[in-house]
N, C-alpha and C positions, 0 to 999 in steps of 0.2 A: 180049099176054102176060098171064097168070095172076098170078093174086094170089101164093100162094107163091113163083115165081121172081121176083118184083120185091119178096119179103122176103129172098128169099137173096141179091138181088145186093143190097141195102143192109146189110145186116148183114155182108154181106163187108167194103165201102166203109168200114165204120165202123171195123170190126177192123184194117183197114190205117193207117188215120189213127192207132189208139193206136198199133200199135207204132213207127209212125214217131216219134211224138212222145215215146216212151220211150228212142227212139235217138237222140233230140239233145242235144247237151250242155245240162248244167246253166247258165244266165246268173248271174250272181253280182251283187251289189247293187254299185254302185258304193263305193267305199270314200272314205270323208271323209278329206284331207290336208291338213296345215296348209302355208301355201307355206313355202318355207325362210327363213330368216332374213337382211333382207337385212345385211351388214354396212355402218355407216355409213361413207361415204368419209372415206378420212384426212386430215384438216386441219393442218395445217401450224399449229405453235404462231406465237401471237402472236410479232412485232418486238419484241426489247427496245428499250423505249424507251433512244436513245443516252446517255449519264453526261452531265449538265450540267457545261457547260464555263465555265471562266471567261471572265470578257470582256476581248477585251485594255486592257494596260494604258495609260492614257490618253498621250498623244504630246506631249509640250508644242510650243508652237508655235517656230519656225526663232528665234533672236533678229533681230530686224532688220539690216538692212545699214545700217551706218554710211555715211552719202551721204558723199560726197567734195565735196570744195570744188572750187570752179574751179581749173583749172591750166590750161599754156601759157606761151607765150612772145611776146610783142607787139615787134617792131624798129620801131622810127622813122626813118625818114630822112627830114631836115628839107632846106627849101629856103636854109636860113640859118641864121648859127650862132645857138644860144640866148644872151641874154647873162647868163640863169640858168635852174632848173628850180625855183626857190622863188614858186610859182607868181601871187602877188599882185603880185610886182614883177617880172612879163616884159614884156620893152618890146614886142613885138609880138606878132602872131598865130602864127606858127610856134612860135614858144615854149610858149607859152600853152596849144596846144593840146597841145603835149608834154608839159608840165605836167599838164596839168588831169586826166586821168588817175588821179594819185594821192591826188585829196584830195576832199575832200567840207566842204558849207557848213550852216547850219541849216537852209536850205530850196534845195527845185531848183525849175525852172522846167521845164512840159512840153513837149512836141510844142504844144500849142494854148498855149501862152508864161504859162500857170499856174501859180499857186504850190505847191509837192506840200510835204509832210513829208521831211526830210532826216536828219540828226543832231538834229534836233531833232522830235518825234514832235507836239507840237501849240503853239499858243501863240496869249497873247490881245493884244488892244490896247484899252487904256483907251478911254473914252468921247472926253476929248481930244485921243487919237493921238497921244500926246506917249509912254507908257507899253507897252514890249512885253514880255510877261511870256510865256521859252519855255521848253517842259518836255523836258527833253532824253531821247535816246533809252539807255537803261541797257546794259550788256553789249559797246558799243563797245570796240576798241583800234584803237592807229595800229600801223604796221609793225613797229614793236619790240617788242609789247606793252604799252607804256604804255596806261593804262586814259584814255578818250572822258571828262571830268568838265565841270562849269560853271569849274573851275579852264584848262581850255584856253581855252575859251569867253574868256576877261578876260584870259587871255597873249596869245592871237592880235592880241586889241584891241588892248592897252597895246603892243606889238608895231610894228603896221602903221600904225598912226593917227601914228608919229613924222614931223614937219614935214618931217624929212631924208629920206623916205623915197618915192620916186613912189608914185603914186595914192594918196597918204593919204587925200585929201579923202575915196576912198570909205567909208572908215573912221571919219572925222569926222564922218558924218551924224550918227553917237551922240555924244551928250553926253557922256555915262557907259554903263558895262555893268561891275554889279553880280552876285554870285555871292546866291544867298537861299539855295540849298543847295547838293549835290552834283552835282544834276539840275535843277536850276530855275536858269535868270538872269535878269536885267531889264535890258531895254535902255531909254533915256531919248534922250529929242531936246528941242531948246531949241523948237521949232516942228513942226507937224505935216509930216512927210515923208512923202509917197502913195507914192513909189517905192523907201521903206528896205529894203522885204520882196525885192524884184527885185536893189537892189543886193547884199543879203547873198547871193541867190542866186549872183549873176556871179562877184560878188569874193572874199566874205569866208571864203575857205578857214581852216580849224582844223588847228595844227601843236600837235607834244607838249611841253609846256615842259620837261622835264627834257630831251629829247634836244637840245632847242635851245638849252639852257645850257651842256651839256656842247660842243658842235661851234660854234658861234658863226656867225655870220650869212654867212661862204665857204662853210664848210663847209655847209651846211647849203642852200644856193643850188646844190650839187655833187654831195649825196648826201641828197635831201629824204626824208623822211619824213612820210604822211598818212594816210587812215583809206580814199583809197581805193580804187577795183577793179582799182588794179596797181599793183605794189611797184616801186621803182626797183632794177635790177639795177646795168648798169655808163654810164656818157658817154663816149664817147671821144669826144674834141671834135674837130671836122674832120671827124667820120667815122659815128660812129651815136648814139643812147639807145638804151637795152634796160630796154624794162620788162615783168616777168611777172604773171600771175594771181595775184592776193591771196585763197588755199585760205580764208582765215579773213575774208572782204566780210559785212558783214550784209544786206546785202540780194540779195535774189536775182534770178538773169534778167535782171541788167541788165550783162553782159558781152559785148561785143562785138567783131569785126574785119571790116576790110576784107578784100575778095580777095587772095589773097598776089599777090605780082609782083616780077621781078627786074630790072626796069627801073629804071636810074640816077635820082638825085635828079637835076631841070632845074641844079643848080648846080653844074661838075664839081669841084669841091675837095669837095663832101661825096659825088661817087657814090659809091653804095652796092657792096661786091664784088661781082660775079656769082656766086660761089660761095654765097653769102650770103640766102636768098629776103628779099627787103624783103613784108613787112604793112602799113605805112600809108607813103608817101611822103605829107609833108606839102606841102599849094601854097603858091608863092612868093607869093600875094597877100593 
């Protein structure tokens, strides 16, 4: 091919390309946007804090329960009649133990045959045991009320220690027994006595002098009056004692009964009713 026809077919070529490129759309520069706004998500206002409250108001505590005293009811049915319930001058054991019940001494004796505090809360003994100096226990009463003093303490004595009177002797260990105050007495002996402390245990029960001036020495063997863990109710003689719980005892826990049982006393003029539960049957020995 020749020079000129391979200038007119490129100059064609070329003229094709312009106008093709005059017939394309314009491209346009991209356009700068700002992204949209975001809105911030919606939050939920703060919790009010709740109104301060008051605190409740303080609760005083329950008052206490006033404890009750011991109650009950104690039947005896003796193997034999008593031939009193004025407990220093019972002629026997069934007595004596029906008795003893109501009364209380300066000192007891324990389970291991020791001497404890009684009515009388401590006391000393001279160097020469001749001298017993006891301090009595305050706040006592016997069944009537009558107030527990070193004045019973010296009625009892002056009392039992009479010649006319069985077991004085035990009474007579003392010399004397002196009042020093309301609550203090002094006991004296002519010789030293090792077993005084044991005897006032056994024996030497404390009755109230006024009630024992007023009822005199029957009465008073009929319807005793003492300081301790059971009050005499009724005697029918031939037939029962009825003693109940003493609500006002100072000492505590030491109240006791046997099994009940409706079984006749062994001596049939004092069987007990059957209707009647018997609490202690006392032994004919």
């Amino acid at each position: 091919m020749s020079h000129p026809k391979l200038f007119k077919l490129f100059s064609l070529i070329l003229i094709l390309g312009l106008i093709l490129s005059a017939c394309a759309p314009a491209t346009q520069a991209p356009v700068e946007t700002e992204p949209p706004a975001v809105e911030p998500a919606a939050t939920e206002p703060p919790a009010a804090e709740p109104a301060p409250t008051e605190p409740p108001a303080p609760t005083e505590p329950p008052a206490p329960t006033e404890v009750e005293g011991p109650t009950g009811t104690l039947r005896v049915a003796v193997a034999t009649q008593p031939n009193t319930l004025d407990m220093p001058l019972t002629a026997e054991m069934n007595a004596r133990n029906t008795a003893h019940g109501m009364f209380d001494s300066l000192v007891w004796l324990d389970d291991d045959g020791l001497v404890q505090p009684s009515l009388a809360e401590d006391w000393e003994i001279s160097e020469d045991g001749l001298t017993y100096t006891f301090y009595l226990r305050k706040g006592v009463t016997f069944h009537n009320g009558e107030p527990f003093t070193a004045d019973s303490v010296v009625f009892s004595w002056n009392r039992y220690k009479n010649k006319d009177l069985q077991w004085n002797e035990r009474w007579n260990e003392a010399s004397n027994v002196e009042k020093v105050d309301d609550y203090t007495v002094k006991i004296t002996t002519t010789d030293p006595k090792p077993l005084l402390l044991r005897t006032i245990a056994q024996s030497w029960a404390m009755i109230p002098p006024k009630y024992f001036e007023e009822v005199g020495d029957v009465q008073f063997g009929t319807n005793p009056v003492g300081t301790g863990p059971f009050k005499f109710v009724e005697w029918v003689q031939g037939d029962h004692v009825t003693l109940e719980a003493n609500p006002d005892y100072w000492r505590e826990g030491t109240l006791w009964s046997r099994p009940s049982s409706t079984a006749p006393s062994p001596n049939p003029p004092l069987a007990w009713p059957p209707s009647k539960p018997v609490r202690w049957i006392s032994s004919a020995g």
